[in-house]
C-alpha positions as CSV (number, residue, x, y, z in Angstrom):
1,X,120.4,103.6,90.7
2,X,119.0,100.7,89.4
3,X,116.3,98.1,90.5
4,X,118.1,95.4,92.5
5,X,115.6,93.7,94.5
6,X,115.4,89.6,93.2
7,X,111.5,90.6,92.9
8,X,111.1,93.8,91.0
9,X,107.8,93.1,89.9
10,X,105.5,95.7,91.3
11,X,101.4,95.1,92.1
12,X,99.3,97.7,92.8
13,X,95.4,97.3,94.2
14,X,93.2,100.7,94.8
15,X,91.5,103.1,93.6
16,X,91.4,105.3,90.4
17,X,89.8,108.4,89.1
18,X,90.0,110.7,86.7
19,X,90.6,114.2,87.6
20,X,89.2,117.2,86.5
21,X,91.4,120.3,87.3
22,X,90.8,123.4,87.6
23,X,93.6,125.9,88.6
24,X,92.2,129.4,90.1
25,X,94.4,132.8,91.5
26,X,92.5,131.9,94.8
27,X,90.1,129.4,96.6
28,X,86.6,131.9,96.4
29,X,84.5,132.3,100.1
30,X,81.8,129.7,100.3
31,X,78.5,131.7,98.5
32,X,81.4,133.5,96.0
33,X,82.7,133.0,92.8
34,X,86.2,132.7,91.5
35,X,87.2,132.8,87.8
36,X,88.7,129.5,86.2
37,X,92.4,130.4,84.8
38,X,92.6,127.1,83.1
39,X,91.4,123.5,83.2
40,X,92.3,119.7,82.4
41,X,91.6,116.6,83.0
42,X,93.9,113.6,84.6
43,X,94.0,110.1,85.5
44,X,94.5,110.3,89.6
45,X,94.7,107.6,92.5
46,X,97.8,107.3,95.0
47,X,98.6,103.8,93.4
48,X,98.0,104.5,89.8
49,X,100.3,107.5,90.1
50,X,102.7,105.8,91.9
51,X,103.2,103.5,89.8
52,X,103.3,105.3,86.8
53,X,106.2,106.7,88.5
54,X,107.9,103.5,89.1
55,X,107.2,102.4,85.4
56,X,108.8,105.1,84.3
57,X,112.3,104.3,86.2
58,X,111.6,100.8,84.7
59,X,110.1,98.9,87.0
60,X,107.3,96.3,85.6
61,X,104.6,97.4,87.0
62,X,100.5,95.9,87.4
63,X,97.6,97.7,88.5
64,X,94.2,96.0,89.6
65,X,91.0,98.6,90.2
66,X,87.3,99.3,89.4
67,X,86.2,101.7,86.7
68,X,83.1,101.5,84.2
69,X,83.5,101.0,80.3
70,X,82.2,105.1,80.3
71,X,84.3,107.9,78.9
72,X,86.4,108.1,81.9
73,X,86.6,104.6,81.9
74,X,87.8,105.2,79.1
75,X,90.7,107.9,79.6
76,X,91.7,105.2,82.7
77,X,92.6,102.5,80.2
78,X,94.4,105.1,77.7
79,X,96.5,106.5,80.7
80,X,97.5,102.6,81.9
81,X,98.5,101.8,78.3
82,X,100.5,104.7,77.5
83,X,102.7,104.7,81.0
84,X,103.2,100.6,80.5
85,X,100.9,99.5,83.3
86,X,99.4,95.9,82.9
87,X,96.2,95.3,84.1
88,X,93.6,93.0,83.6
89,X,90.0,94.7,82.6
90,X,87.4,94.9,85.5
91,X,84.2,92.8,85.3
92,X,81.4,95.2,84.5
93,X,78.5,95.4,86.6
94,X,75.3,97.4,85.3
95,X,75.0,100.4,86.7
96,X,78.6,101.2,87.2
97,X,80.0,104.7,87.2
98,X,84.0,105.2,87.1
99,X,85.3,107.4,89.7
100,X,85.8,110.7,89.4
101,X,87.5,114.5,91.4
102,X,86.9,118.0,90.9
103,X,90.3,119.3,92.3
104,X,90.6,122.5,92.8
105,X,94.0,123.9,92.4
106,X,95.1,127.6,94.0
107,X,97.8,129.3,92.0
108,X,99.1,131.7,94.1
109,X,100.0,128.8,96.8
110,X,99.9,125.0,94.9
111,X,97.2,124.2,97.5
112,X,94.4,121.5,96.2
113,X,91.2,121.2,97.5
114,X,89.2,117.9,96.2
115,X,85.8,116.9,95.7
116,X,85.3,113.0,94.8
117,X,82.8,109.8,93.5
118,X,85.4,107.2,93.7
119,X,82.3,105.0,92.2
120,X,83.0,101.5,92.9
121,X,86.0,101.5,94.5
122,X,85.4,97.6,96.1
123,X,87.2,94.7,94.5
124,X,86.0,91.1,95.4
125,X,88.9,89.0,96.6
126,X,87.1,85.7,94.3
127,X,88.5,88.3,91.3
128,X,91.8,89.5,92.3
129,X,94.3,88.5,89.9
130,X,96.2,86.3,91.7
131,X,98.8,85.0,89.3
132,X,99.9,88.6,88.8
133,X,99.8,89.4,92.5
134,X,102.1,86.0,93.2
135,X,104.8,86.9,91.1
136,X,105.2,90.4,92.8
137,X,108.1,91.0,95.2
138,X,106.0,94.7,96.0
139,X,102.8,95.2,96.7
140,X,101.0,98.7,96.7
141,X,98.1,99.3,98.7
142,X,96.0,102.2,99.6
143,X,94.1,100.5,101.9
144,X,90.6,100.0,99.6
145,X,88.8,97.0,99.2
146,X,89.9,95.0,103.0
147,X,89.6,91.9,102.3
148,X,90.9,91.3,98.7
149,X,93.5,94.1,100.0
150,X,94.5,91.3,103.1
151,X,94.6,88.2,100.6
152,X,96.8,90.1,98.1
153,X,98.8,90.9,101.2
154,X,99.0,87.7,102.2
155,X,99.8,86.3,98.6
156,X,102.9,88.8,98.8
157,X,103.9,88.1,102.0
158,X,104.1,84.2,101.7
159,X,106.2,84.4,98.6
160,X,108.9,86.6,100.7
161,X,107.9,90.3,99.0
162,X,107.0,93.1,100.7
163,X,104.1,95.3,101.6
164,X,103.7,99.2,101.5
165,X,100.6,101.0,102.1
166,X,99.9,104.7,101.2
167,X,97.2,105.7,103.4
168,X,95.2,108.7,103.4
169,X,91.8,108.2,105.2
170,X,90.7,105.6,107.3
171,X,89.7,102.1,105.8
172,X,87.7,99.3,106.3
173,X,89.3,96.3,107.9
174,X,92.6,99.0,108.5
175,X,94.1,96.8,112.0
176,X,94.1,93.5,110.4
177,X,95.6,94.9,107.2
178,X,98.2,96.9,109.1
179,X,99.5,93.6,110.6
180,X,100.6,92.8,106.9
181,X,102.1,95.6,106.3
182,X,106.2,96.7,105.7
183,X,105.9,100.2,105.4
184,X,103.1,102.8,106.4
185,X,103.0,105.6,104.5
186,X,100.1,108.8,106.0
187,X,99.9,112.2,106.2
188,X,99.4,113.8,109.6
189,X,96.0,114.5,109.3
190,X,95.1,110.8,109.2
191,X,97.1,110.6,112.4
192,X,95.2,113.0,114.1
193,X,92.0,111.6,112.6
194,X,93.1,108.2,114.4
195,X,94.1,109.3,117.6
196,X,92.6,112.5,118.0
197,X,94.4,112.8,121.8
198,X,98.1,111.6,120.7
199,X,101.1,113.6,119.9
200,X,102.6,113.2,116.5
201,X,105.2,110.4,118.1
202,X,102.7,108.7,120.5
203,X,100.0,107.9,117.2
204,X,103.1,106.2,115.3
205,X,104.0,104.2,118.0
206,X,100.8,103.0,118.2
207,X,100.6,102.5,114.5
208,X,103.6,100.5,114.7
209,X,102.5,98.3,117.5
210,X,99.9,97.0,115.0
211,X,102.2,95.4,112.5
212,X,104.2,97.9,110.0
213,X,107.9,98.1,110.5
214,X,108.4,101.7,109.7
215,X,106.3,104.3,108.9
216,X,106.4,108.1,107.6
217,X,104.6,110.6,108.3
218,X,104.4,113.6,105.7
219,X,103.5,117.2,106.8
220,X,103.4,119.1,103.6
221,X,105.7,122.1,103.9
222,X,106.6,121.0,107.4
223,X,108.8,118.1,105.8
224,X,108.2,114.5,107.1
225,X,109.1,111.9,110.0
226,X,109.9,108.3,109.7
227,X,109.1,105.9,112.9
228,X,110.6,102.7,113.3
229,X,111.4,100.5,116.6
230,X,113.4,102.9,118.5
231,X,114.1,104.9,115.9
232,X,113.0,108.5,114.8
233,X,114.2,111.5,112.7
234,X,112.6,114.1,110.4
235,X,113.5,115.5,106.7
236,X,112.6,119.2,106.4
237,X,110.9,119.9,103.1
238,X,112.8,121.2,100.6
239,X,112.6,124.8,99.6
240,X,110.7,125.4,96.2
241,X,107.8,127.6,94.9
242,X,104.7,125.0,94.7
243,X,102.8,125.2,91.3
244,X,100.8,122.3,91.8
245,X,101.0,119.5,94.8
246,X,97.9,117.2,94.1
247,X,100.1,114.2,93.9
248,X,102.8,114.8,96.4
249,X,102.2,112.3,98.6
250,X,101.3,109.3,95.6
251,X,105.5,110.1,94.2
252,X,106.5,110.3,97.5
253,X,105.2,106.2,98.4
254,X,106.8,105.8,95.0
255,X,110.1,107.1,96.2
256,X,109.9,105.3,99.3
257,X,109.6,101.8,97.7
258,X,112.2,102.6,95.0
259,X,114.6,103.3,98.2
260,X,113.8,100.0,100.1
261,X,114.4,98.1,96.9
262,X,117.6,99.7,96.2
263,X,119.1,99.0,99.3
264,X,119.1,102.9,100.4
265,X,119.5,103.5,104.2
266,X,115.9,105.2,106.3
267,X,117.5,109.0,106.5
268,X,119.0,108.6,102.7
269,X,115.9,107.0,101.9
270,X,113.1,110.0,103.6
271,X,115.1,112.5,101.8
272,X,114.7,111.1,98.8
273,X,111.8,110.8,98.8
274,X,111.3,114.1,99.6
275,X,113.2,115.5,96.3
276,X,111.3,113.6,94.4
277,X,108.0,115.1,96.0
278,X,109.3,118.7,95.5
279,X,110.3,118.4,91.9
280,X,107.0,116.8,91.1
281,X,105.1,119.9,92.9
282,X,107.4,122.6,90.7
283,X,105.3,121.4,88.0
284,X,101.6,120.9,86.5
285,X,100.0,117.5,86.5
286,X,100.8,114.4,88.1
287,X,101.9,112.8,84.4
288,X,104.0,115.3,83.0
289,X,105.5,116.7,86.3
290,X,106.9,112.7,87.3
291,X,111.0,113.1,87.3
292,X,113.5,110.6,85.7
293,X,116.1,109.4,88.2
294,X,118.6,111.5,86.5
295,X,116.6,114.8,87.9
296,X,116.1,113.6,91.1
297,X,120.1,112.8,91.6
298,X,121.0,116.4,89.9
299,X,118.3,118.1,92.6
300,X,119.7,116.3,95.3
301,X,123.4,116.9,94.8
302,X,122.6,121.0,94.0
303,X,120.5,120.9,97.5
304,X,123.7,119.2,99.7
């Protein structure tokens, strides 16, 4: 499968951090302590990740964010380089701090548990990079900075491309920005968060009644649900032993758009994205662990 969409030019706007990992047999009690097995540090963010993914299945991709000229600034700007992500360098503003997680990572299960400073995590829509943004048939959003978020939307959206969103918390400006959006990506959690008194169909119905065409819904090992007009199914998760799934749902949005642009129908294109979820979990890191095409096929045909 090859990139066929007339646009193929990917833009991402969000955050990015850089991870510090550290993997334990088990998440200690509060007031406990737990012995570190091993640690590591890793550029993290749902669109940086995501598009390091789509780079590497060779898609030309640009990133726009906020980080500091500090050491993790620093690693940031190594990590873009080496994985062939363009970006233009932030303006630097005293006192900045780049953004940073402690993610705690439970062996015995995969499970994550994060702690994070995602410092200045605001970009000014007077310094978006709106050339880049205008010759981009995707844009990646994950719902950070509203306003510049809704005039790089609207960039996209006039020149005929089309808009995904990975979102994970709730945003600022999130109903007006949702009535630019294609495709919705959240995990249930958000849903919940959102409409605290809804069932898991009746808060995507209501997400799609303010703009996105479809929208998934991931629930972890519980598979995931896409919601269009009039149109629902789910994809069970695929069976595998979880070594690490901090991630999971950044390859996943990456899968998603790599579907749409390759013409793949919504149940071919949920499952996937789901293989490619699974085989990135099977493995440390959310570099190293990122699958050519070539895996995911393979994975896909041995799980039919």
């Amino acid at each position: 499968m090859t990139p066929s969409f007339q646009k193929s030019c990917i833009f991402g706007l969000g955050t990015v951090v850089v991870d510090h990992q550290v993997f334990l047999d088990q998440f200690p009690a509060p007031d406990t302590k737990g012995e570190i097995l091993e640690d590591r540090y890793q550029v993290g963010g749902p669109v940086p990740t995501a598009l390091t993914l789509l780079s590497k299945w060779g898609y030309n991709a640009s990133f726009q964010g906020v980080w500091a000229q500090d050491l993790y600034g620093e690693m940031i700007e190594k990590d873009l380089l080496a994985h062939g992500i363009h970006f233009q360098h932030p303006p630097l503003e005293e006192g900045l701090k780049s953004g940073f997680a402690h993610v705690w990572v439970e062996r015995s299960s995969g499970r994550r548990t994060i702690a994070c400073h995602r410092g200045n995590s605001f970009i000014v829509s007077d310094l978006l990079d709106s050339g880049s943004i205008a010759n981009a048939g995707v844009l990646l959003l994950d719902g950070w900075s509203g306003q510049a978020a809704i005039k790089a939307a609207q960039i996209v959206k006039s020149n005929g491309g089309k808009v995904f969103m990975d979102l994970g918390s709730p945003k600022p400006a999130l109903e007006e920005l949702l009535a630019l959006v294609d495709h919705l990506n959240c995990p249930e959690g958000l849903l919940k968060k959102l409409f605290p008194n809804a069932s898991l169909a009746q808060g995507a119905k209501k997400l799609l009644s303010m703009g996105p065409r479809e929208i998934t819904i991931t629930q972890g090992d519980d598979g995931a649900w896409h919601f269009c007009a009039g149109c629902s199914f789910h994809q069970p998760a695929f069976p595998i032993v979880a070594v690490d799934t901090n991630g999971a749902g950044d390859v996943f949005s990456a899968a998603l758009i790599h579907g749409a642009l390759t013409g793949m129908m919504p149940k071919e294109k949920l499952r996937f994205a789901s293989a490619v979820s699974a085989l990135k979990c099977q493995m440390l890191g959310n570099r190293e662990s990122l699958p050519q095409l070539k895996e995911v096929e393979s994975f896909l045909i041995q799980a039919h």
